[in-house]
N, CA, C and O atoms as CSV, one atom per row, in Angstrom:
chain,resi,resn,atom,element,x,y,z
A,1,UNK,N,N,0.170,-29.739,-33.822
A,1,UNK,CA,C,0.967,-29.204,-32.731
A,1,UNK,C,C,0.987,-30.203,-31.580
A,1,UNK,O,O,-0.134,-30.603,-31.266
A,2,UNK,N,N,1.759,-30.574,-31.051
A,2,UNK,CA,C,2.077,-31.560,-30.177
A,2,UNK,C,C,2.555,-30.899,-28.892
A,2,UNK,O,O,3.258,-29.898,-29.031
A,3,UNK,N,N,2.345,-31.209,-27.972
A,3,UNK,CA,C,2.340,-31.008,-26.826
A,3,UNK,C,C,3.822,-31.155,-25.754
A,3,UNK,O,O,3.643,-31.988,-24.866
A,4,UNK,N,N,4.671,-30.741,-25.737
A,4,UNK,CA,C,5.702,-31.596,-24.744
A,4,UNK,C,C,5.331,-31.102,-23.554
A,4,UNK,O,O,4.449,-30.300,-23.246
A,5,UNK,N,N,6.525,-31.987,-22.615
A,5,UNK,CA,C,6.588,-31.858,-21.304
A,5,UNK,C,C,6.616,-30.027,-21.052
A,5,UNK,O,O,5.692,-29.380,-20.559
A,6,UNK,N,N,7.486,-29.664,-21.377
A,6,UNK,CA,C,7.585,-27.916,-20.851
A,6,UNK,C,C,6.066,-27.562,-21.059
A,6,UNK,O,O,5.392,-27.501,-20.030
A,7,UNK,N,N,5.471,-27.332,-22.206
A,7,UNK,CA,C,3.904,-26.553,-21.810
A,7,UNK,C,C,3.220,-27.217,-21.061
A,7,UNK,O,O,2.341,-26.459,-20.651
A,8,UNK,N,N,3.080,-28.335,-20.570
A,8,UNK,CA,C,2.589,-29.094,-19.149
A,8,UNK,C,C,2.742,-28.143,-17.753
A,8,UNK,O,O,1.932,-27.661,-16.961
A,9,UNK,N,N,4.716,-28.128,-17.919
A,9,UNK,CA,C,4.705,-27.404,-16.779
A,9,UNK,C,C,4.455,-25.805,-17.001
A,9,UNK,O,O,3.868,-25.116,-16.166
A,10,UNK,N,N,4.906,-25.370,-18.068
A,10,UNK,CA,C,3.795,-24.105,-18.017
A,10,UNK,C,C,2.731,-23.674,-17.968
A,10,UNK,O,O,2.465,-22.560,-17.517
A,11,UNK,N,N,1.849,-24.550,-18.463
A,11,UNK,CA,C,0.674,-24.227,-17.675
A,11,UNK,C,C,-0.051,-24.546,-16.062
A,11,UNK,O,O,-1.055,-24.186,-15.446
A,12,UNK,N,N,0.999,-25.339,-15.864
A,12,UNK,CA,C,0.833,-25.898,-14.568
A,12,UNK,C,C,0.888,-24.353,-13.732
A,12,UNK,O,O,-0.048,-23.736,-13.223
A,13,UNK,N,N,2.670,-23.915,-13.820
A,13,UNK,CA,C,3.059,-23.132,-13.004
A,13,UNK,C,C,1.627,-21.682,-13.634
A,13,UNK,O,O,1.176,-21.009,-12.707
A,14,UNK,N,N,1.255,-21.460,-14.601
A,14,UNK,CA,C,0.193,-20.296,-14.584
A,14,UNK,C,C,-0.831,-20.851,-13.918
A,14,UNK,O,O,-0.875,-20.175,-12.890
A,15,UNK,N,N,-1.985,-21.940,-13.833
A,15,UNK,CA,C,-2.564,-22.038,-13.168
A,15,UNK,C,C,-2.350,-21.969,-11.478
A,15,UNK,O,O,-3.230,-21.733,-10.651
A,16,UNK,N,N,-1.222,-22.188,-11.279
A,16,UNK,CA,C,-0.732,-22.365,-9.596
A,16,UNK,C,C,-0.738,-21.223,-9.499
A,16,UNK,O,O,-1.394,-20.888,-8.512
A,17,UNK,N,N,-0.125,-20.000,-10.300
A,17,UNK,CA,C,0.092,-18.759,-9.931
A,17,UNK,C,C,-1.081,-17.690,-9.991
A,17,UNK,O,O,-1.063,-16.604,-9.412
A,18,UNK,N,N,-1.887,-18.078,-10.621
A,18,UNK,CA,C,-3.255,-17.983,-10.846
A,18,UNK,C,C,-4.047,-17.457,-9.772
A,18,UNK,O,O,-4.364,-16.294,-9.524
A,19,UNK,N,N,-4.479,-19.235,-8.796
A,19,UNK,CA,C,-4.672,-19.324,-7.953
A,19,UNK,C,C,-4.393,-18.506,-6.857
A,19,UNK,O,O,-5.145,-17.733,-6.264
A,20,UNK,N,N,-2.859,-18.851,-6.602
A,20,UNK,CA,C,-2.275,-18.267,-5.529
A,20,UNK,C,C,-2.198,-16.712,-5.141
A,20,UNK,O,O,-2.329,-16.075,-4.095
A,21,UNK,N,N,-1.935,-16.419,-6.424
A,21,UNK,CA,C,-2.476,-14.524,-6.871
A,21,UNK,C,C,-4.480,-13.960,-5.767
A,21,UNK,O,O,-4.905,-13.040,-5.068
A,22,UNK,N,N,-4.920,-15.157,-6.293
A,22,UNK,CA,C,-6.361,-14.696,-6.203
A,22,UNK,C,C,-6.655,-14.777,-4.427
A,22,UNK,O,O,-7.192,-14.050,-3.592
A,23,UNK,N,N,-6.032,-15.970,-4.435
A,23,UNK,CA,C,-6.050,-16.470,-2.672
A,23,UNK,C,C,-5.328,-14.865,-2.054
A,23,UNK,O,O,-6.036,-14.166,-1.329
A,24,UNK,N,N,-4.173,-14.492,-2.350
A,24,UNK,CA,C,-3.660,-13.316,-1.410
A,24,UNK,C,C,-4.152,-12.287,-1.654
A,24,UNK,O,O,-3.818,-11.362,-0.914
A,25,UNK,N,N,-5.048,-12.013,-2.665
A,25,UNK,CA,C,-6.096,-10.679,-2.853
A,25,UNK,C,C,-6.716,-11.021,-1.801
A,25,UNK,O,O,-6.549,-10.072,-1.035
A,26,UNK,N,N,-7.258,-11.700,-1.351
A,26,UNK,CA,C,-8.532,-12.225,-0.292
A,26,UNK,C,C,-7.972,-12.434,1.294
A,26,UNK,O,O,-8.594,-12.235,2.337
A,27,UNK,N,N,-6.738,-12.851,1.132
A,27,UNK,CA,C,-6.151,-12.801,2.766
A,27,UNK,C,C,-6.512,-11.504,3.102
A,27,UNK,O,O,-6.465,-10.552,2.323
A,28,UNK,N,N,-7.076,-11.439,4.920
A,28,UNK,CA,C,-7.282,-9.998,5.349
A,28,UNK,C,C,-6.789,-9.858,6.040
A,28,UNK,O,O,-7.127,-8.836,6.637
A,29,UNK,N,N,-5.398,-10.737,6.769
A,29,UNK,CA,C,-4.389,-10.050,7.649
A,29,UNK,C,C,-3.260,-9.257,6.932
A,29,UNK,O,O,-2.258,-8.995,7.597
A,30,UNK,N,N,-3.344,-8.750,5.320
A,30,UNK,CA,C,-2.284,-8.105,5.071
A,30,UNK,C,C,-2.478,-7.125,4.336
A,30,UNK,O,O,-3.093,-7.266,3.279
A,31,UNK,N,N,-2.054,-6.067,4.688
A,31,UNK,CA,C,-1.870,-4.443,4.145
A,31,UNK,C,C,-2.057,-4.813,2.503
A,31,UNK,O,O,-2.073,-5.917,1.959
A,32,UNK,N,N,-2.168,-3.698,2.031
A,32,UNK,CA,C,-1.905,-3.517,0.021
A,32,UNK,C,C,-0.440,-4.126,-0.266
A,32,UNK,O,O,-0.012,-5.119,-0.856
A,33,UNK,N,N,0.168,-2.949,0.505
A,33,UNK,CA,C,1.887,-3.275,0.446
A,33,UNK,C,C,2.121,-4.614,0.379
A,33,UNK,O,O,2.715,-4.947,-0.647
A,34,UNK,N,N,1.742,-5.846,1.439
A,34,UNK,CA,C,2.111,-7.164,1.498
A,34,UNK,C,C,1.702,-7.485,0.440
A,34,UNK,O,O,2.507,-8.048,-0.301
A,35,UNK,N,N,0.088,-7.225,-0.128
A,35,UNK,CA,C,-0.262,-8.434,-1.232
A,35,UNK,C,C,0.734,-8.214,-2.183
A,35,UNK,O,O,1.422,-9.133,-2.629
A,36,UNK,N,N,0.864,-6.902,-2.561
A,36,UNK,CA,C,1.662,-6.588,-4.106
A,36,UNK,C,C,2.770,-7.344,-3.702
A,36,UNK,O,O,2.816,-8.419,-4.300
A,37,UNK,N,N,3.613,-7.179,-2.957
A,37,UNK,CA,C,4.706,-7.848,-2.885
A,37,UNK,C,C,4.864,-9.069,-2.905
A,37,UNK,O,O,5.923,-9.545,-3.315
A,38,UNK,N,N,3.493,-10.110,-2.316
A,38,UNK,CA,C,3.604,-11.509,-2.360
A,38,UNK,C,C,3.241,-12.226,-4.023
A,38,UNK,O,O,3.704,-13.176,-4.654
A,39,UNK,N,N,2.269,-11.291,-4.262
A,39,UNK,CA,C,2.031,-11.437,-5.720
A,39,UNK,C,C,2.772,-11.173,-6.680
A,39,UNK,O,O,2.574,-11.614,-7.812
A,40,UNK,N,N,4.048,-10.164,-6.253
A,40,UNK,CA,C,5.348,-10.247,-7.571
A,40,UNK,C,C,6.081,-11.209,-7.228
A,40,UNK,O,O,6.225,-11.862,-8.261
A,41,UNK,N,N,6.806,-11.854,-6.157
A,41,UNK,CA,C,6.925,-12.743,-5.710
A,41,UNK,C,C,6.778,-13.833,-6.327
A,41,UNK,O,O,7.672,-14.425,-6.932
A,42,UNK,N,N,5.452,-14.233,-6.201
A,42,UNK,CA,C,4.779,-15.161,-6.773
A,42,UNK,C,C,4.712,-15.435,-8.029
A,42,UNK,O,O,4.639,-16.616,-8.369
A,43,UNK,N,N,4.719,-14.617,-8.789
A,43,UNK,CA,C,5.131,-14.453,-10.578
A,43,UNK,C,C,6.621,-14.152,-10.679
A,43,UNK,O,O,6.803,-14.082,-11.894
A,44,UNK,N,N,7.326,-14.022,-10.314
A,44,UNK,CA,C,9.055,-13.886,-9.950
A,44,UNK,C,C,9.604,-15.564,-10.058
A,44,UNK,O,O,10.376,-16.187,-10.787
A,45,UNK,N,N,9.003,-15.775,-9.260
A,45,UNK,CA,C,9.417,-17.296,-8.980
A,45,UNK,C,C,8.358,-18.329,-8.636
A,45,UNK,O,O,7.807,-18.615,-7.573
A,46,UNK,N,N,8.270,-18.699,-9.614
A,46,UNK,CA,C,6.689,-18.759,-9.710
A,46,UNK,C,C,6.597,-19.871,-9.320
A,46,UNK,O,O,5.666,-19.630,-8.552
A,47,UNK,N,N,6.910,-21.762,-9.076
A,47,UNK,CA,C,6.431,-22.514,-8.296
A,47,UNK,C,C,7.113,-22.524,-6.782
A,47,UNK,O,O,6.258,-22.643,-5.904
A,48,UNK,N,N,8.150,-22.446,-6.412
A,48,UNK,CA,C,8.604,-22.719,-5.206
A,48,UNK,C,C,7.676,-21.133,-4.159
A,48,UNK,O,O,7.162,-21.244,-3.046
A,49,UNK,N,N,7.743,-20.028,-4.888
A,49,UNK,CA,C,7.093,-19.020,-4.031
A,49,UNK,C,C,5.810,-19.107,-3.864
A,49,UNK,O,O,5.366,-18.660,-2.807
A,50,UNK,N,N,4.894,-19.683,-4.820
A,50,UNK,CA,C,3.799,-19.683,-5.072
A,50,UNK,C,C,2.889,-20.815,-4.383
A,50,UNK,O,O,1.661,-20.838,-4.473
A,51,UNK,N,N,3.814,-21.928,-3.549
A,51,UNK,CA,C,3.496,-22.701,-2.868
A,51,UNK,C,C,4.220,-22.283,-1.581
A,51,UNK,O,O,3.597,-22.682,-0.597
A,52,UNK,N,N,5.006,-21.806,-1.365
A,52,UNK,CA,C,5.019,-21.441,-0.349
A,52,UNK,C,C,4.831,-20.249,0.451
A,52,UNK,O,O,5.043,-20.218,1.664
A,53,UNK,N,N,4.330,-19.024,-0.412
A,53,UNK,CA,C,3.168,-18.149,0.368
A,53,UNK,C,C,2.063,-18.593,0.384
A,53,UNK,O,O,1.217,-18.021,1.072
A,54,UNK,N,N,1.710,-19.802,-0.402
A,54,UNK,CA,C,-0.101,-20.257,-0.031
A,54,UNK,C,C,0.158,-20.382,1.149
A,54,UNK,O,O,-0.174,-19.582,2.025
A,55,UNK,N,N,1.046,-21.835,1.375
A,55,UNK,CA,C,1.156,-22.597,2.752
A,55,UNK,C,C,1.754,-21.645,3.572
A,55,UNK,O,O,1.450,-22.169,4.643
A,56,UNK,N,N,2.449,-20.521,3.927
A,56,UNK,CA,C,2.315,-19.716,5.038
A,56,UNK,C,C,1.074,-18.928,5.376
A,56,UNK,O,O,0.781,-18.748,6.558
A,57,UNK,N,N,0.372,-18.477,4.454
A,57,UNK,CA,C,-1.310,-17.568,4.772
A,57,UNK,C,C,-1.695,-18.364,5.049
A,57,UNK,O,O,-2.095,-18.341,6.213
A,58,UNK,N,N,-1.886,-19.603,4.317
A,58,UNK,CA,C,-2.934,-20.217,4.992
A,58,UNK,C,C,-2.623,-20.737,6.438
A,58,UNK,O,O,-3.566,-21.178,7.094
A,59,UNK,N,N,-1.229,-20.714,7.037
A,59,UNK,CA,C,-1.035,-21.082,8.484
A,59,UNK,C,C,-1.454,-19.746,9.069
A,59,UNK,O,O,-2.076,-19.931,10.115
A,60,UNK,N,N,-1.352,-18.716,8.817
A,60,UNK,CA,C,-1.357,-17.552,9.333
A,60,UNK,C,C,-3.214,-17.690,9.741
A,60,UNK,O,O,-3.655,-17.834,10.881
A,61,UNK,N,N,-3.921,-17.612,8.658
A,61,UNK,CA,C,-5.400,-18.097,8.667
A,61,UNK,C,C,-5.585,-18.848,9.816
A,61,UNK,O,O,-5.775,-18.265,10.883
A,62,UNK,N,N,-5.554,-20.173,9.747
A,62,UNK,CA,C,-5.510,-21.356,10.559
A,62,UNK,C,C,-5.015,-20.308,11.779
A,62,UNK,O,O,-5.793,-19.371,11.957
A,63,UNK,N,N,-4.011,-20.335,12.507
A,63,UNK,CA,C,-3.449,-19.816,13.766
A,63,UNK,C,C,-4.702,-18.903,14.461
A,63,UNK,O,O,-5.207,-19.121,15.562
A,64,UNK,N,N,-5.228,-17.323,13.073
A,64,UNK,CA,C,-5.520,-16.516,13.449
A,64,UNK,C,C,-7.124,-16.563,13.996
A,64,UNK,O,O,-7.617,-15.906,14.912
A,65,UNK,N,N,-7.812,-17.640,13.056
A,65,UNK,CA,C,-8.784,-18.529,13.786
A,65,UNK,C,C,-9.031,-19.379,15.019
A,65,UNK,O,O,-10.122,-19.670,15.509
A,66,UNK,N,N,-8.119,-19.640,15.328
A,66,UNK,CA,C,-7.858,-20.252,17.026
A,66,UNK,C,C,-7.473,-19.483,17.441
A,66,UNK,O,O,-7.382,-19.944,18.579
A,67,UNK,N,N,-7.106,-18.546,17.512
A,67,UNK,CA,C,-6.727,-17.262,18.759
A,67,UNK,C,C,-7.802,-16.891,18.940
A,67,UNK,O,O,-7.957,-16.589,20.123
A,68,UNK,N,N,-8.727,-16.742,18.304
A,68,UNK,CA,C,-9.957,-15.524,17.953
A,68,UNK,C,C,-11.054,-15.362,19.531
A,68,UNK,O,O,-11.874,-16.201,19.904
A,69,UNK,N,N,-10.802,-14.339,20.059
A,69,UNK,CA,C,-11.530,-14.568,21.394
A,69,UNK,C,C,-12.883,-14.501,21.267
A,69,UNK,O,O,-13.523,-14.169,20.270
A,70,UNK,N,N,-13.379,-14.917,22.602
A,70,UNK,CA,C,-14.676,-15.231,22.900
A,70,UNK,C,C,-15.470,-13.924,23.570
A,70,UNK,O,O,-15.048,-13.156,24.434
A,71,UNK,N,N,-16.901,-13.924,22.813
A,71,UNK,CA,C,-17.363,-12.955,23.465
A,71,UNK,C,C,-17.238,-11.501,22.847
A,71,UNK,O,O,-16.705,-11.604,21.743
A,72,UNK,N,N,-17.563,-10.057,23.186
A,72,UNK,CA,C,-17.226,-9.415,22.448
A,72,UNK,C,C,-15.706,-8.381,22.787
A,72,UNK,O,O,-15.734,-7.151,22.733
A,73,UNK,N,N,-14.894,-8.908,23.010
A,73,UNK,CA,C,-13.984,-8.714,23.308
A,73,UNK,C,C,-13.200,-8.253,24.730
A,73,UNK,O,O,-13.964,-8.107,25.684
A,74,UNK,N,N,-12.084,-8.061,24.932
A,74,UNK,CA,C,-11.310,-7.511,26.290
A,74,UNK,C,C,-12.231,-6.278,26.950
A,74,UNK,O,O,-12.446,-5.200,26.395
A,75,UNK,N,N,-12.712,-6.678,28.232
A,75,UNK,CA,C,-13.161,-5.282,28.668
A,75,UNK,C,C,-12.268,-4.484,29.814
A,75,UNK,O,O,-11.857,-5.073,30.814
A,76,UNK,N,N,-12.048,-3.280,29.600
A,76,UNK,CA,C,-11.447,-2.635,30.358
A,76,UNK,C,C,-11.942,-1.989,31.722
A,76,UNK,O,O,-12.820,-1.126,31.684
A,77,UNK,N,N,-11.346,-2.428,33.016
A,77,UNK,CA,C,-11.992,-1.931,34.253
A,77,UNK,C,C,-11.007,-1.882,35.121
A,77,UNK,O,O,-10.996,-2.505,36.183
A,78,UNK,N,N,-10.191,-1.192,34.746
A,78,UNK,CA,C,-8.763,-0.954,35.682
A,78,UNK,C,C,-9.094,0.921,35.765
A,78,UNK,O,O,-10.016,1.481,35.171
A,79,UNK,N,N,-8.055,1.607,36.670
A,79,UNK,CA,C,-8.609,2.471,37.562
A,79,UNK,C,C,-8.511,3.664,35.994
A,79,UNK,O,O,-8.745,4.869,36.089
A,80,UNK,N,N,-8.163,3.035,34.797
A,80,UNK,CA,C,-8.078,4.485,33.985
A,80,UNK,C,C,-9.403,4.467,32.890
A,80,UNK,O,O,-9.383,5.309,31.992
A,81,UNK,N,N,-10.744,3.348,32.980
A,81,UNK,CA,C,-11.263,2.885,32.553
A,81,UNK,C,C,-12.498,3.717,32.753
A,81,UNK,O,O,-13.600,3.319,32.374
A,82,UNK,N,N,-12.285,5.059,33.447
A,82,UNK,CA,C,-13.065,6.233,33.683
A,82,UNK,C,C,-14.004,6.096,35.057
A,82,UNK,O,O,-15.076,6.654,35.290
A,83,UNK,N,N,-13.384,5.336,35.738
A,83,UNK,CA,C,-14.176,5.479,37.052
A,83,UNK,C,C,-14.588,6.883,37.590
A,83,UNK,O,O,-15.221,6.980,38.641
């Protein structure tokens, strides 16, 4: 059995989708609803989506890590703050 180019890229695109599947189980900025949807997605169209919902979570990640405030959060002391 010999090998051509197409099962190269098929296994390429299952391992990518693989991956990318496992990575958006694990993102925790998104509801059930989002993963399922990024993950049919992702097997739908499986290299162009599958690289490009990595590379948006993972900006989303990245971003949501530099916002992340300091301390234990906003404290409230304005006049409804139960004075």
């Amino acid at each position: 059995m010999q090998f051509e180019v197409w099962h190269y890229i098929v296994v390429a695109a299952l391992i990518i989708n693989i991956a990318v599947s496992i990575y958006i189980t694990k993102v925790e900025g998104l509801n059930k609803f989002q993963k399922k949807a990024q993950i049919v997605i992702v097997w739908v169209i499986p290299f162009l989506a599958a690289i490009g919902l990595w590379l948006f979570n993972r900006s989303l990640e990245q971003e949501a890590k530099q916002h992340k405030e300091f301390g234990s959060g906003p404290q409230d002391s304005g006049p409804e703050a139960g004075e």
